[in-house]
C-alpha positions as CSV (number, residue, x, y, z in Angstrom):
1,X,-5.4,-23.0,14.8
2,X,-8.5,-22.8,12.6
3,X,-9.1,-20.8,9.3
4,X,-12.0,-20.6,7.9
5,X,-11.6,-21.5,4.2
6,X,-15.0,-20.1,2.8
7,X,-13.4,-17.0,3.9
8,X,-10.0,-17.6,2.5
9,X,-11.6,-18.2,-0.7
10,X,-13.0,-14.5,-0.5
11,X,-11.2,-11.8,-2.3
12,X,-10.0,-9.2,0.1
13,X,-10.2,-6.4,-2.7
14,X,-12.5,-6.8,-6.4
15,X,-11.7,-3.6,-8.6
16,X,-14.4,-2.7,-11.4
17,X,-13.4,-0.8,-14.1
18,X,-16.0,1.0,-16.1
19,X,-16.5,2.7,-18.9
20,X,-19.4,3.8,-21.4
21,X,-18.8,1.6,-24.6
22,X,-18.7,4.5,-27.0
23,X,-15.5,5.8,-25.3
24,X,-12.7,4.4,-27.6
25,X,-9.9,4.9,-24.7
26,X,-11.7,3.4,-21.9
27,X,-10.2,-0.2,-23.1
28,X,-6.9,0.7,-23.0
29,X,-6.8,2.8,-19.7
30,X,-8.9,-0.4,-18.1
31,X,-5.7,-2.6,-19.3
32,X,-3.1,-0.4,-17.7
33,X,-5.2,-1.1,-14.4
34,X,-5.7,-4.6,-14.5
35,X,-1.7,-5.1,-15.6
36,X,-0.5,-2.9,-12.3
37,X,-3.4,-4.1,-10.2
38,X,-2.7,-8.0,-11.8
39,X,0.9,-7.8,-11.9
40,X,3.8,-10.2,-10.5
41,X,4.0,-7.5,-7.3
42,X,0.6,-8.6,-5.9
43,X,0.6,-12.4,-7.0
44,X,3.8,-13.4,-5.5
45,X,2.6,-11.5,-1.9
46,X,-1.3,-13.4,-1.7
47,X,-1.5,-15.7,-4.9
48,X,-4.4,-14.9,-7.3
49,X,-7.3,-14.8,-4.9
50,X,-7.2,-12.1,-3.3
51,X,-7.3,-8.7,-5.6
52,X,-9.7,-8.7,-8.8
53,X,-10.4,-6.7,-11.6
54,X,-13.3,-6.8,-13.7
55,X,-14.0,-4.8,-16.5
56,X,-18.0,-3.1,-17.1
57,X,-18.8,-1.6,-20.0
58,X,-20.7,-3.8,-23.0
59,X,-24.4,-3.9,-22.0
60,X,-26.2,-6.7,-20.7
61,X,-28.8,-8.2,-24.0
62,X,-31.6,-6.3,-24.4
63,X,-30.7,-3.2,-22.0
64,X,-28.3,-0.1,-22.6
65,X,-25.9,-1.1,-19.2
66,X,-23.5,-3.4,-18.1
67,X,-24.4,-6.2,-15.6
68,X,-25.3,-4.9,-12.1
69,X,-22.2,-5.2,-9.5
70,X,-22.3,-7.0,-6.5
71,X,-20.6,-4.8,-4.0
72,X,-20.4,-7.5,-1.7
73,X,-18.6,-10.0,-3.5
74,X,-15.5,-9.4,-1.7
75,X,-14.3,-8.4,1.2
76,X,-14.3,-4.7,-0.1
77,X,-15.2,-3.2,-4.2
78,X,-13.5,-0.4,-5.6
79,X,-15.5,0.8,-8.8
80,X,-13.3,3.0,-11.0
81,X,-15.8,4.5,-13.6
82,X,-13.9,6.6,-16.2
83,X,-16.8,9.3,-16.9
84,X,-16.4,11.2,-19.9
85,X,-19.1,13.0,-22.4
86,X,-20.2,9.7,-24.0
87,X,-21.7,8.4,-20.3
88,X,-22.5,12.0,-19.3
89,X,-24.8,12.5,-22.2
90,X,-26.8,8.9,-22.0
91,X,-29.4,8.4,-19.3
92,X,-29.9,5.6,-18.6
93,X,-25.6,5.6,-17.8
94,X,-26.0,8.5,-15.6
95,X,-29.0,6.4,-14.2
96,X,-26.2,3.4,-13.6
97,X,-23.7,5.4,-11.9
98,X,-25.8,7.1,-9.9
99,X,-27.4,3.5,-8.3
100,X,-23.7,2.6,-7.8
101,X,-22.9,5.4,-5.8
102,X,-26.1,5.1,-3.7
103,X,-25.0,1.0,-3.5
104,X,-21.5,2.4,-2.4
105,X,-22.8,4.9,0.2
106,X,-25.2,1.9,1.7
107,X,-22.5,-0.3,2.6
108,X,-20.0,2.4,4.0
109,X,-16.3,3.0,3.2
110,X,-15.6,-0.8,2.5
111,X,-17.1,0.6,-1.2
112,X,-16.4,3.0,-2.8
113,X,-17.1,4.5,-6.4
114,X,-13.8,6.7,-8.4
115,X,-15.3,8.6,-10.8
116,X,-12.1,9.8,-13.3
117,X,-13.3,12.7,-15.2
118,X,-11.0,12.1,-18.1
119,X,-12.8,14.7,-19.7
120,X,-14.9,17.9,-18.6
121,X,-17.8,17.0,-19.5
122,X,-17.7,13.8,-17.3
123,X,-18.6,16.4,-14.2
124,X,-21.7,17.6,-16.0
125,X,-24.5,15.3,-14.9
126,X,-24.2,16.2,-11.0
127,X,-21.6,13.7,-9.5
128,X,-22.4,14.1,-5.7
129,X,-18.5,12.2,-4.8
130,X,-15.3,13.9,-5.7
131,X,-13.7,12.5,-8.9
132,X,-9.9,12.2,-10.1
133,X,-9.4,15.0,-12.2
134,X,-7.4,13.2,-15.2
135,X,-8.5,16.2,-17.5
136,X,-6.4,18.5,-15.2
137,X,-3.3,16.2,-15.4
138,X,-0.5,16.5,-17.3
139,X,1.6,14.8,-19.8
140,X,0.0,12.0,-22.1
141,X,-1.8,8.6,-21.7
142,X,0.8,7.0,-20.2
143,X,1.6,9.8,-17.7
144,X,-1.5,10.1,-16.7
145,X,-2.2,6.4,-16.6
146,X,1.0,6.1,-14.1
147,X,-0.8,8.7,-12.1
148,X,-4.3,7.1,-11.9
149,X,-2.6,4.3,-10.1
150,X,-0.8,5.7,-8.2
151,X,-3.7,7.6,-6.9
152,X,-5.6,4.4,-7.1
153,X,-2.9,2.5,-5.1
154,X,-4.1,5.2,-2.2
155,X,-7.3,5.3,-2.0
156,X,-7.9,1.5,-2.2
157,X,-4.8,1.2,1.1
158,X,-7.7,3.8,2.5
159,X,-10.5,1.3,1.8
160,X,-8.1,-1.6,2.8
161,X,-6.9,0.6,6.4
162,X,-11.2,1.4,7.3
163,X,-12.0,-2.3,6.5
164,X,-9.0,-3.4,9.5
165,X,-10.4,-1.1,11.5
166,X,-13.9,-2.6,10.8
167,X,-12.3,-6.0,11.6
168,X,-11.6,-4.6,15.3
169,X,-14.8,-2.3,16.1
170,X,-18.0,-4.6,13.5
171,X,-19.7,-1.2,14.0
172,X,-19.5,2.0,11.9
173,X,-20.1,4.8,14.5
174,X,-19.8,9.0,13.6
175,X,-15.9,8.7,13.2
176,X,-15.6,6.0,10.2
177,X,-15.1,9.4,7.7
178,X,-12.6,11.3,10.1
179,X,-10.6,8.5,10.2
180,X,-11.2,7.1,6.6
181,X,-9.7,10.7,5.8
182,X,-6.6,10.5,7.7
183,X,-3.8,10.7,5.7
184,X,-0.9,8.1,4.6
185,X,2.3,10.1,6.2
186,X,5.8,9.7,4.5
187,X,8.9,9.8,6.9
188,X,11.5,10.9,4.8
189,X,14.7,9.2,6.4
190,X,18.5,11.3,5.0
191,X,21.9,12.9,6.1
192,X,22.7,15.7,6.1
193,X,26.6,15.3,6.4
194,X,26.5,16.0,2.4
195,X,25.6,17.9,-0.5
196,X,22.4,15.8,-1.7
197,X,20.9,14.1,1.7
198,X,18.9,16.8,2.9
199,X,18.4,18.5,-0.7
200,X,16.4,15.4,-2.2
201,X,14.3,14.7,0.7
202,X,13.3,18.3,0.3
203,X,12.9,17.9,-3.2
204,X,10.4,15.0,-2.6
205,X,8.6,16.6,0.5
206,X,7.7,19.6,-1.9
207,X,6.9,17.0,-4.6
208,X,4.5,15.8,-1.8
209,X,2.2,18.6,-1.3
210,X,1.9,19.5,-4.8
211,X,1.1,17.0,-6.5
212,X,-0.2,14.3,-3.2
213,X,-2.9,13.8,-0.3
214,X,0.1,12.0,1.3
215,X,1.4,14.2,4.3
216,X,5.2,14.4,5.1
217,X,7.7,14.3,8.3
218,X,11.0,16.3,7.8
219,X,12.9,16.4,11.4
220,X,14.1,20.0,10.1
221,X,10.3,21.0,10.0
222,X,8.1,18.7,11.9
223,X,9.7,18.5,15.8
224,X,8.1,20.7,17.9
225,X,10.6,22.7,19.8
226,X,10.7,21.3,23.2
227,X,9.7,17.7,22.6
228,X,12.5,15.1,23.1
229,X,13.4,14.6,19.3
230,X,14.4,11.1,19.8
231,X,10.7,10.0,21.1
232,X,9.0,12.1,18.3
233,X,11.0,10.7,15.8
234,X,10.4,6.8,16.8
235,X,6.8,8.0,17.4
236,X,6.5,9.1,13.7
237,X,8.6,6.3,12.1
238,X,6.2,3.4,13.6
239,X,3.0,5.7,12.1
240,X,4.6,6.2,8.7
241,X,5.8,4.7,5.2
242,X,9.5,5.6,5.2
243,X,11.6,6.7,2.1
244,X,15.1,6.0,3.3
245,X,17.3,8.5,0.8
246,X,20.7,6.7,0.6
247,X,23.4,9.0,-0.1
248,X,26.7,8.9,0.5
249,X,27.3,9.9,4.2
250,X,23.7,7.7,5.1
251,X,25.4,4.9,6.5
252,X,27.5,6.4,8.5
253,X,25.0,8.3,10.2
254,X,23.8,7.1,13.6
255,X,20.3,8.3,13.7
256,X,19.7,7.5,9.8
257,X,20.4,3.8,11.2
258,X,18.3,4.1,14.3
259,X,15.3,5.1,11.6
260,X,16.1,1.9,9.6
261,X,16.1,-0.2,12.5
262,X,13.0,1.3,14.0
263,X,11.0,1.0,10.5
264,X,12.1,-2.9,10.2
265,X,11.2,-3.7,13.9
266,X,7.8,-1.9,13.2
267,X,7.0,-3.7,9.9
268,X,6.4,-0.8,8.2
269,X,6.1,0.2,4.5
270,X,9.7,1.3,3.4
271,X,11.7,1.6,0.2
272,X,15.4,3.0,-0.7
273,X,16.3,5.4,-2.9
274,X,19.6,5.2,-4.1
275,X,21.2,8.6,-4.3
276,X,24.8,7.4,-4.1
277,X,27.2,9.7,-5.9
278,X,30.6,8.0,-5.5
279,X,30.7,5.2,-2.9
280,X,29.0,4.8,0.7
281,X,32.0,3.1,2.7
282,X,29.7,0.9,4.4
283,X,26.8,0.2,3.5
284,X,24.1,-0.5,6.0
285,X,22.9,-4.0,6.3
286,X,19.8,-3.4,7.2
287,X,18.8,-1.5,4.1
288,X,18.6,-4.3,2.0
289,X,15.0,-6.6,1.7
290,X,12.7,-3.9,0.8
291,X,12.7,-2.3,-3.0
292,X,15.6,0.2,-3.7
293,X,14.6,3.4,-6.6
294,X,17.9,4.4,-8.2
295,X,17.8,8.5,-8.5
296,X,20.3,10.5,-9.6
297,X,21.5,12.5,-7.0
298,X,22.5,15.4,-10.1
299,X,19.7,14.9,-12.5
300,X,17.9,18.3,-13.7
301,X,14.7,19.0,-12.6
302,X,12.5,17.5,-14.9
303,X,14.7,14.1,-14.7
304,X,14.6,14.1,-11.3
305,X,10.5,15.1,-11.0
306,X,9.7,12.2,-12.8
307,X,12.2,10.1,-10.9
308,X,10.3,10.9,-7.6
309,X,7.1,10.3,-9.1
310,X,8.5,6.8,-10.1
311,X,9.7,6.6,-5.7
312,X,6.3,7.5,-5.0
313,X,4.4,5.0,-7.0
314,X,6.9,2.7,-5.5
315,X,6.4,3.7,-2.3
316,X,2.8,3.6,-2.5
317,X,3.0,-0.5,-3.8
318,X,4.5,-1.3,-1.0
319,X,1.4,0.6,1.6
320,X,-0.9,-0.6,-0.4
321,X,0.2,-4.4,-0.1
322,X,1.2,-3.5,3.4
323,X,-2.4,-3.0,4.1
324,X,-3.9,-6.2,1.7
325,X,-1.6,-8.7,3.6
326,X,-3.0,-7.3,7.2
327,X,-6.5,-7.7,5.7
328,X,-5.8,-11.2,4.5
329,X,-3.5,-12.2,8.0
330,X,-6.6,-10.5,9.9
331,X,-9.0,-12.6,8.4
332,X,-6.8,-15.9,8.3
333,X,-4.9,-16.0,11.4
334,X,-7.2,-16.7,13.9
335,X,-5.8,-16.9,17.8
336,X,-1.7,-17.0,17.2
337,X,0.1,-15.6,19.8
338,X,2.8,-17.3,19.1
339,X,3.2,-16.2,15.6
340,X,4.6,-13.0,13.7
341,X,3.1,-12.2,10.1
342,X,5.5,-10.1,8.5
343,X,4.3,-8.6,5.3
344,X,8.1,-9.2,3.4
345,X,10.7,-12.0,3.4
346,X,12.1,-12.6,6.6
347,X,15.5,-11.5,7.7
348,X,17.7,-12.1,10.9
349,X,16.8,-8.4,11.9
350,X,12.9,-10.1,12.1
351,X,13.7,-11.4,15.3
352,X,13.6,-8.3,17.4
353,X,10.5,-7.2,15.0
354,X,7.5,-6.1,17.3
355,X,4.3,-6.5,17.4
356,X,1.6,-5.2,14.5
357,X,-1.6,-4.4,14.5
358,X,-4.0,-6.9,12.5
359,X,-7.8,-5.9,13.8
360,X,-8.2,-7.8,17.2
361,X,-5.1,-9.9,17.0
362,X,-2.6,-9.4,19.4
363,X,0.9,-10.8,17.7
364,X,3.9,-10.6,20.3
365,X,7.5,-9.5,19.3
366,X,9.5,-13.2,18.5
367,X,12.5,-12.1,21.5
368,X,9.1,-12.5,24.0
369,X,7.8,-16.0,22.2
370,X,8.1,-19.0,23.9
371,X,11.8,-21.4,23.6
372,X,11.8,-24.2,22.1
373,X,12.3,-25.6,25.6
374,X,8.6,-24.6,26.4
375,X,5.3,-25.2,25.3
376,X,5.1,-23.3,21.4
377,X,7.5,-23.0,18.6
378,X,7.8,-18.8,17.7
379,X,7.0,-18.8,14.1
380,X,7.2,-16.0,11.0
381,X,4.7,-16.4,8.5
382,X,5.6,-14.2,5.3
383,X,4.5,-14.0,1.8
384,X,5.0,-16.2,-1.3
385,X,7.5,-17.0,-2.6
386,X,9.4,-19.3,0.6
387,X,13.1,-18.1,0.9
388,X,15.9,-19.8,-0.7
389,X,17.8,-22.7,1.4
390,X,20.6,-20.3,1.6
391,X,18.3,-17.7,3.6
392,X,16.8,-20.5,5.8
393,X,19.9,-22.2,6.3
394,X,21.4,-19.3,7.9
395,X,17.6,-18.6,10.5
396,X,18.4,-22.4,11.0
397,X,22.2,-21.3,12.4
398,X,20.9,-18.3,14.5
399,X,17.5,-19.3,15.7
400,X,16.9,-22.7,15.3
401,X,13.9,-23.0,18.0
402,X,12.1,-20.3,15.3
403,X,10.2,-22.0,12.6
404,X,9.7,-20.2,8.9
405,X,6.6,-20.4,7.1
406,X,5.4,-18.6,3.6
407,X,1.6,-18.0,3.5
408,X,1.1,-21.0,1.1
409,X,2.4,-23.6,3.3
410,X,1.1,-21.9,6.6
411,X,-2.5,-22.3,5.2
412,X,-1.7,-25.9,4.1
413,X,-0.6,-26.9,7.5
414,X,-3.4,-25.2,8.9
C-alpha cells in the first residue's frame, strides 16, 4: 500500500470563525465552536490534524481587516462569520465578506461562507447566501450556541458528503447543488408493543421538521402502500442516520433487531436513546458500541424538547465524524481490497459488516475477504484509540486469520 503523506498532513476540514472586533460576544461564541469543534470526540477519531479552527477578527497592522484566508489550505474551509451591526455598518468589513463569498463561490461547495445574523441588522448590507438566523432563535447564549453547532455539525457533513463525491467524479458538472442539497435522513428505529415506543419517535419526527433541514422515515408514515416493507425498510436504513429509541418491549421486537443489525452491517451513523421505563428483559447485544442519550420516557414537554435537541446534536456528532473519517480513509487508503475502515471500534458483529462507499474505493464485506490460508490477511482499520486486550483477545478467539488495526498504527505500518 502507499499513502501519500503530504496529503495526510492536509487537514480534511479548517473552520474560520469571524467576527468584527467591536462585537463584544463574538469571542465567546468563537470559543463554544472551537471547544465542540476541538473537543475529545473529534481527536480520539483522526488525532489533531485533521479539523481546524482559526479565529479572524483583529486586523492585520496598518489595514481595518483580518488576514486574508486561504480557502485552499485544507481539504475543504468552512468560514463562520457572525455578522451583526458592528460589521454591517463598516465598509471596508462588508468589502471583506463580500470577497470571501466570491472566494467561496470560485472554488465550489468544498467552501463555503455561514453568515450567523446574530442580530438584524447583520442582513442589511445585501448578503447574496442564506444565513443562520440566531436573532430568530430562542433561549439564551448558550441555547443558541448548542444550536449553531448543531446546525454547523450539518452543513459542514454537507461540505464533507460533496467533497467524497468530488473524490469519485474530479469534475463539478450541473448537479453538484441538487445533490449538495439533499438532505441528511433520520430512520427513527422503535416498538410499538408499549406505551412510549411509538409516542417518542413521534415526538422526535415532529421535533424534526420544526426545528431541522434533516428529513425523517417513520414506517407508520413513510412505506408506500404496495411496496414490500421489508425491502423499503433495509433500503432506507443503509441511506440513513438511525436513532434506535430503546424502550421497554425494543428488544424483544424482531424487526427493531433486524434495523440494528442492518445499521451495524451498513456502517452507518447510529445512536441509542434510552427510553427504558422499568426493565427491558434482554437487552440486545448489538445495541451497545455506538453513544446511548438517556431520555425520560415521562418527562413533560419542555424536559423532554430539550432532551431531543440534546439526541439530535448527538446524532448529528456522529454523521458529521461519519463523513470526516470517509474523507480521511478516501484520501489515505489507497488500493485495499482487502481491508474494511470502519468509522467506530470494532466489534464481533463487524465481521458480517458490508461494504461502504469511500469515493472510488471499492472495500469488500470481511465474510468475502481472503483466509488466512490464501494470499491476504482481511483487516479492520478503526479509529484511535486501539481497543483494550480484553476486546482483541476475544477477535483473536473468533477470527484469528482477521487482523485489527487503529488508524494510528495502520498509517505507521504503511
Amino acid at each position: 500500500m502507499g499513502v501519500d503523506l503530504v496529503d495526510l498532513a492536509r487537514a480534511i476540514l479548517a473552520v474560520h470563525v469571524v467576527w468584527h472586533p467591536d462585537y463584544s460576544e463574538g469571542s465567546d461564541i468563537a470559543e463554544l465552536i472551537f471547544e465542540h469543534f476541538r473537543s475529545k470526540r473529534y481527536k480520539n477519531l483522526l488525532g489533531n490534524v485533521d479539523l481546524n479552527v482559526a479565529f479572524h477578527s483583529a486586523p492585520e497592522p496598518a489595514t481595518e481587516i483580518p488576514i486574508d484566508i486561504d480557502l485552499y489550505e485544507a481539504e475543504t474551509s468552512a468560514v463562520v462569520v457572525l455578522s451583526e451591526s458592528a460589521l454591517a455598518a463598516d465598509s471596508a468589513w462588508r468589502k471583506y465578506m463580500n470577497g470571501l463569498i466570491n472566494d467561496a463561490n470560485a472554488r465550489g461547495f468544498v467552501a463555503r461562507v455561514f453568515p450567523v445574523a446574530v442580530e438584524q441588522a447583520g442582513l442589511e448590507f445585501g448578503l447574496d447566501v442564506q444565513a443562520l438566523r440566531w436573532d430568530r432563535w430562542e433561549g439564551d447564549n448558550t441555547e443558541r450556541s448548542q444550536r449553531l453547532v448543531r446546525e454547523l455539525s450539518y452543513e459542514f457533513s454537507r461540505m464533507l458528503r460533496h467533497y467524497l463525491k468530488h473524490l469519485e467524479h474530479r469534475v463539478e458538472d450541473a448537479t453538484d447543488l441538487e445533490r449538495y442539497l439533499e438532505k441528511v435522513q433520520v430512520f427513527l428505529s422503535h416498538s410499538k408493543h408499549d406505551g412510549d415506543g411509538e409516542r417518542i419517535a413521534r415526538d422526535i419526527r415532529d421535533w424534526l421538521h420544526r426545528n431541522s433541514g434533516l428529513s425523517s422515515f417513520f414506517d407508520v408514515l413513510d412505506i408506500p402502500a404496495g411496496t414490500p416493507f421489508q425491502q423499503v425498510l433495509e433500503l432506507h436504513v443503509k441511506r440513513s442516520a438511525l436513532v434506535a429509541v430503546h424502550t421497554d418491549t425494543y428488544s424483544s421486537r424482531e424487526w427493531c433487531r433486524r434495523e440494528i443489525i442492518q445499521a451495524k452491517r451498513c456502517n452507518v451513523p447510529m445512536i441509542v436513546v434510552n427510553c427504558v421505563r422499568d426493565v427491558d428483559e434482554r437487552a440486545f447485544p448489538y445495541m451497545g458500541n455506538v453513544p446511548n442519550v438517556r431520555m425520560d420516557p415521562g418527562e413533560a414537554v419542555p424536559d423532554k424538547t430539550s432532551r431531543i435537541e440534546r439526541v439530535i446534536g448527538c446524532l448529528l456528532d456522529e454523521v458529521f465524524k461519519d463523513y470526516l473519517w470517509r474523507c480521511r480513509i478516501g484520501l489515505a487508503s489507497g488500493e485495499n481490497p482487502d481491508v474494511l475502515f470502519m468509522a467506530r471500534p470494532p466489534e464481533l458483529l463487524s465481521l458480517a459488516s458490508e461494504p461502504i462507499s469511500l469515493g472510488s474505493a471499492e472495500l469488500r464485506p470481511l465474510e468475502k475477504l481472503p483466509t488466512r490460508t490464501e494470499v491476504t490477511d482481511p483487516m479492520i482499520v478503526y479509529p484511535d484509540p486501539p481497543l483494550g486486550a480484553e476486546e482483541e483477545q476475544l477477535f483473536e478467539n473468533v477470527a484469528p486469520h482477521v487482523r485489527l488495526r487503529n488508524l494510528t498504527r495502520w498509517l505507521t505500518e504503511a
